[in-house]
Structures are given as C-alpha cells and as structure tokens.
C-alpha positions in Angstrom: 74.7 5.0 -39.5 73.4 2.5 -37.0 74.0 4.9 -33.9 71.8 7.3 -36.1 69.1 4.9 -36.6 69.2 3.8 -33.0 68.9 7.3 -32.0 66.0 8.1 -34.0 64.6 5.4 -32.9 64.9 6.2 -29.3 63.8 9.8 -30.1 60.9 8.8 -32.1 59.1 5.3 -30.6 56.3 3.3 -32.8 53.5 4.2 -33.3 50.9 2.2 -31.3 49.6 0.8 -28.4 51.1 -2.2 -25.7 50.6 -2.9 -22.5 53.2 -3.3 -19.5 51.5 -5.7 -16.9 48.6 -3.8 -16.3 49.3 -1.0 -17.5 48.0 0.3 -20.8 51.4 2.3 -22.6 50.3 4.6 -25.4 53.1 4.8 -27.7 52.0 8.4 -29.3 51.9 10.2 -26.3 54.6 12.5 -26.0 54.9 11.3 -22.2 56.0 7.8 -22.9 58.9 8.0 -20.6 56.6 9.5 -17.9 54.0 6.4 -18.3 57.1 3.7 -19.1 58.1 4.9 -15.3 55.1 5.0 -14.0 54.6 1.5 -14.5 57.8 0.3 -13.8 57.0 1.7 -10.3 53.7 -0.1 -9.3 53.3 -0.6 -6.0 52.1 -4.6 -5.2 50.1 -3.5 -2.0 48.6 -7.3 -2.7 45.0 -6.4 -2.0 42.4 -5.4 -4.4 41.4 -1.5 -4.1 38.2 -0.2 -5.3 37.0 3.0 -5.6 32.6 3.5 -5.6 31.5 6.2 -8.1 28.7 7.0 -9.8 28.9 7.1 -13.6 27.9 10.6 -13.9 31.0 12.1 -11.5 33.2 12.2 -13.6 35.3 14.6 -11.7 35.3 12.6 -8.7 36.5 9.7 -10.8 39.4 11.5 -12.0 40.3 13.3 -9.0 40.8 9.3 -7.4 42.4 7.8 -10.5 44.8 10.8 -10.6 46.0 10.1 -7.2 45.9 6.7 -7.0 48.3 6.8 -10.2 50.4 9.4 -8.8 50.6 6.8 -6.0 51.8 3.8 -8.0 48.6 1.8 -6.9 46.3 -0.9 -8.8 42.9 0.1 -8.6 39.7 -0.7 -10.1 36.9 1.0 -10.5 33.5 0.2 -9.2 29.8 1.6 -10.7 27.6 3.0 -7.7 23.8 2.1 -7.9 22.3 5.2 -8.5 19.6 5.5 -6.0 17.4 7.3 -8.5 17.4 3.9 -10.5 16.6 1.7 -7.3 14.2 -1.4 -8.5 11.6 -2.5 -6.2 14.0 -5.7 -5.8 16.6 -2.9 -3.9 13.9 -1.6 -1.9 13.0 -4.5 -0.3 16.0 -4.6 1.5 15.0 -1.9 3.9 12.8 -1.5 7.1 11.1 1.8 6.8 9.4 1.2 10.2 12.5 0.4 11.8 14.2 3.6 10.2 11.3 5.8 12.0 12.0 3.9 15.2 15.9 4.2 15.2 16.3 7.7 13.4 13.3 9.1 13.3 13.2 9.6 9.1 13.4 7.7 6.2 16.8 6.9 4.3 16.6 8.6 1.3 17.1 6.9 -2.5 20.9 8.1 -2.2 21.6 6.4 0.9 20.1 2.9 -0.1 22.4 3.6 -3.5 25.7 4.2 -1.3 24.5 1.7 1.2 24.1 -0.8 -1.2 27.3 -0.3 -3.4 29.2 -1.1 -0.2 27.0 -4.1 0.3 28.1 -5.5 -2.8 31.5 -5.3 -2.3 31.3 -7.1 1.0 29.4 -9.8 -0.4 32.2 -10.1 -3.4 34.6 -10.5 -0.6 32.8 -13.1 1.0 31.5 -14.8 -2.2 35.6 -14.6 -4.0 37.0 -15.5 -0.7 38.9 -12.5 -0.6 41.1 -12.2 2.5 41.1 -8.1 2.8 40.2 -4.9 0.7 40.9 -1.3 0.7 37.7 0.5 -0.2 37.3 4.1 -1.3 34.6 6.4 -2.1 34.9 9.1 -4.7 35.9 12.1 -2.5 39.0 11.0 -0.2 42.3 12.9 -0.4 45.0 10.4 0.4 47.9 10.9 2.0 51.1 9.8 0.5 51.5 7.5 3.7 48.9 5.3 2.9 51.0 3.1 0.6 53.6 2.8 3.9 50.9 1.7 5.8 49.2 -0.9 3.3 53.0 -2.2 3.1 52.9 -2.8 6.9 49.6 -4.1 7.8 51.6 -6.9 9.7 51.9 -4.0 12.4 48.0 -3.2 12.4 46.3 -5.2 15.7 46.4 -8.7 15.0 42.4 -8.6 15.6 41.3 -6.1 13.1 39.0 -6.7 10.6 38.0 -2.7 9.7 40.6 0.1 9.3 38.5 3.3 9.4 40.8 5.9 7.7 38.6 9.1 7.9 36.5 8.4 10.7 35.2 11.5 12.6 35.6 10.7 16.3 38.3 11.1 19.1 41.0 8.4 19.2 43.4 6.9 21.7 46.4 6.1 20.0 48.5 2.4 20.8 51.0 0.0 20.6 53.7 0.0 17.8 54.0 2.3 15.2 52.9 1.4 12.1 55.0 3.4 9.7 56.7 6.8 10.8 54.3 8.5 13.4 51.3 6.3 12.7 49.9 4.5 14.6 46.4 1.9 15.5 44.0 4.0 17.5 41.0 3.1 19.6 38.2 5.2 18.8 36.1 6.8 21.9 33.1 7.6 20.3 31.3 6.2 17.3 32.8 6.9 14.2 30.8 8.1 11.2 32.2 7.2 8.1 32.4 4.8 4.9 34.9 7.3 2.5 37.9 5.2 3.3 38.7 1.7 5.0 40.3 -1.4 4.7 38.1 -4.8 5.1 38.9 -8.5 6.0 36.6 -11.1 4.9 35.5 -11.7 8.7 34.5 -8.2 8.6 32.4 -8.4 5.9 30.6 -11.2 7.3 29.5 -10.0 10.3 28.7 -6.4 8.1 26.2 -9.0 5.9 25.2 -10.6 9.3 23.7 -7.1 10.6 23.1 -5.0 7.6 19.7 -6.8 6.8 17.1 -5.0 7.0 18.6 -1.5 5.9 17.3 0.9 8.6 20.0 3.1 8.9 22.9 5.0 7.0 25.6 2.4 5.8 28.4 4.4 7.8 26.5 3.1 11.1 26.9 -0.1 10.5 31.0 -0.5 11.1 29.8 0.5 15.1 27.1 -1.9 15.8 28.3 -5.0 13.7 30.5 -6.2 16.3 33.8 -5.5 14.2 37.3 -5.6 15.5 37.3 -1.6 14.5 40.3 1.0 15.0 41.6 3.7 13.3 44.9 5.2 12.1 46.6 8.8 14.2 47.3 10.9 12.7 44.9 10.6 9.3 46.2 9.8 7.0 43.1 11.0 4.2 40.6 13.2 4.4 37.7 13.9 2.8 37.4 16.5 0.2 34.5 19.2 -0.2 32.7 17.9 -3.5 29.4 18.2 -2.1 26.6 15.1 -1.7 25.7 12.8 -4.7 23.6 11.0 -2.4 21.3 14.0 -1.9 20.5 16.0 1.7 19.1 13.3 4.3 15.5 14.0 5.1 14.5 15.9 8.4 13.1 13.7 11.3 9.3 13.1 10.9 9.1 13.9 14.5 11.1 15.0 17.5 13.8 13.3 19.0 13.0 11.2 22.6 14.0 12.8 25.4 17.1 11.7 27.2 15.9 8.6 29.3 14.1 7.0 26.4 17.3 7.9 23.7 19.4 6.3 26.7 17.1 3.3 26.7 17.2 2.9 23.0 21.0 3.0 23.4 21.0 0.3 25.8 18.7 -2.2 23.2 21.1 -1.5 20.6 24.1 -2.6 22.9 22.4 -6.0 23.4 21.7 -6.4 20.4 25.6 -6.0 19.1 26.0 -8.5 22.2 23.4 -11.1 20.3 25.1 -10.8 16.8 28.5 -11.0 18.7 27.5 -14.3 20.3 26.5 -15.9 16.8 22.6 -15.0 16.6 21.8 -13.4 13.0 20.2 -9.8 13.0 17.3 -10.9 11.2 16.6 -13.6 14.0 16.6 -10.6 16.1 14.1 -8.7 14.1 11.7 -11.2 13.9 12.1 -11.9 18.0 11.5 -8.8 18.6 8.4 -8.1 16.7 7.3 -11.5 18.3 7.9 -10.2 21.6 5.8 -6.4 21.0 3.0 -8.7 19.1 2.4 -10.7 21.9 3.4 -7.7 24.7 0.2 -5.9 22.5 -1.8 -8.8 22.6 -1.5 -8.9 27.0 -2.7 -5.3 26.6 -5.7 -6.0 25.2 
C-alpha cells in the first residue's frame, strides 16, 4: 500500500508552485521533469547577462529567453527606452551639430533609445562595481559555444575589456584557443556592432568617458573609446533577420566630403582617441575645440 501511494505520488506531484534557486517550478505543468532538469543544470557563468528589449517585442523577448533557457544560463531582462517616449532630459544628451559634422544626419529617436539603453547598463556597471557583463540585444542567435567560452574567459587576452561577438569586420585570429576552434581575434577594420558583447568595468568607463555628447550611433563608440577590443573566430552568434525597432536611419542632409577632407576628419578623430586614451575627458575635448574654431573665427574677422 505504501509503494502504491509512493507511486501515485510520483506520478501525480502537488499541486502548486516553488522555486528551485532561481528558478520558478510550476508543479501543474505536465513538464515538471523537463523544468526539475532544467534547473538542476544551470550554468554559473558568474557574470550577470542582460538582454535589451523593448516591451512591445514580444517575439524578440521570447526568441532570447527560449535560448538562453535551452542554454542553462541566468539572465535578466532589461526594458529599452523607447525612443518614441524620449523626454527632453534624454535629448539633451546629444550634439546635433556635431552629428551633421561627423555623419552628415541626425540620429534618429530609435538610435538615442538603443544608445541609451546601453548607456545605462554601463553606468550600472560602474555605479554596482560590477567587474564584467555579457550584454545582448533582442535579435542574436547564439551558438551553443558561448557557454564554453564564458566558462574560459581566463584564456581571453589578459587586456580585454570588450568582447565583440557579432562584429562585422575582417579579423586576424591569435594566441591560444579559447575553447575548441575559437579563438581572440584582432579586428582589421572597425567593427559595427552592439547585438552581442561582453564588458568589464574599465570598459565601461572609458565608454561613459566618450559617449557624452551623443553624436553618433552607439555601435561607434566600442572603436573610438580607446577599448582593449577583440573579437571571437569563428562567431560564435549571429544576428537574426527581425527587422529594425529602432526605425531606418535618416539620409545624409548633404553629401559626403570628398576623399582628402573624409581622410582629414579620420585623422582628428584618431587624436582625439589618443586624448581620451591619455586621461583627458571627451567633453574637455568638445569644449577645446569649439574654443579653438571660436577664436580661429574670431582671427578671420
């Protein structure tokens, strides 16, 4: 009689709801073995991971949460600021004259939204002392070797401070392998990308350091903040075709420099990586500089 109660018991578990660390088991599903299993096998990658989305895609929130589960990783899940609901407080952060200057248009509503939920999660970083993050937008198919390599980050380059995961540029590959056939690469061109990347708290200082005033997209940034930057070969994520919820950027307001004067441009922007580099704060740089043209007018004149 006891085996038979026992057995039922087994068959048949309470009604109810517990939790297993941090992991919510709902006794009435009819998967509780799957779920009891599932959290048994968490992964403790022993760095917070956030995924950005914006309340409204709720399809891109499930696609992440599906394969970050599937994964056996903690996650939490981070509100965007909507960029149609950007207060006049959010739009002070940005230089529109320094956006015509630089990319010839003006960032759009969405890109201050996506620029500034990454903004906030550097400053949590820096403000909760947090030594490194992973950090993913809402449209990034990860590879099931992404857990290997968050358990070996010991083998990343002991000077990095940003892992770009889905950067689009070309890459030299080096030094040991990180897990299987990946390895750190060196990236030969400027990478364009915010999807997918892991953080440390020095990299998010110099970010804050050179993100103010907002003048360009937030992907931009990771190349001219002075950051001890690599990738990963072979990718391990990608990004998936969801289509923009930050809207189409706007067309240039006028046409492009030719090449001496884009080359010259290229040049002021390496020194000034050089000046943030060397300690001096981007909005010190700013200010010099429209100093210097104020007073180059004024000899003019």
């Amino acid at each position: 009689m006891v085996m038979i109660l026992m057995c039922c018991f087994l068959i048949s578990p309470p009604v109810g709801e517990d939790s297993l660390g941090d992991v919510k088991v709902d006794y009435t599903c009819a998967n509780f073995t799957d779920q009891l299993l599932k959290s048994m096998d968490m992964v403790d990658v022993q760095i917070p991971i956030w995924i950005i989305n914006l309340k409204r895609d709720v399809a891109r929130r499930d696609f992440m949460v599906e394969q970050l589960e599937r994964l056996g990783l903690a996650y939490e899940l981070i509100e965007a600021v909507d960029g149609s609901t950007l207060t006049d407080e959010d739009m002070s952060i940005t230089s529109p004259e320094l956006s015509e200057q630089r990319i010839y248009r003006q960032l759009t509503r969405g890109e201050i939204g996506c620029a500034l939920s990454h903004i906030r999660l550097w400053e949590r970083i820096v403000r909760e002392d947090i030594p490194e993050a992973l950090i993913f937008e809402d449209d990034v198919l990860i590879g099931r070797n992404m857990v290997d390599i968050l358990l070996n980050r010991e083998k990343l380059p002991q000077d990095w401070e940003h892992i770009n995961f889905t950067a689009w540029a070309r890459v030299v590959p080096f030094g040991d392998f990180i897990f299987d056939i990946y390895r750190a690469a060196k990236f030969l061109e400027r990478p364009f990308s915010s999807s997918a990347y892991l953080l440390t708290k020095s990299g998010a200082e110099k970010l804050l350091e050179t993100v103010y005033p907002l003048y360009i997209p937030i992907d931009d940034y990771f190349s001219i903040s002075g950051l001890n930057s690599y990738g990963v070969e072979p990718q391990v994520a990608a990004l998936m075709q969801f289509g923009t919820s930050i809207g189409q950027r706007l067309r240039a307001t006028k046409p492009k420099p030719k090449f001496w004067k884009r080359k010259h441009r290229e040049f002021i922007e390496m020194i000034r990586s050089i000046l943030i580099f060397c300690g001096i704060r981007s909005e010190w740089i700013v200010h010099l500089n429209q100093n210097f043209k104020t007073w180059f007018r004024s000899l003019r004149e």
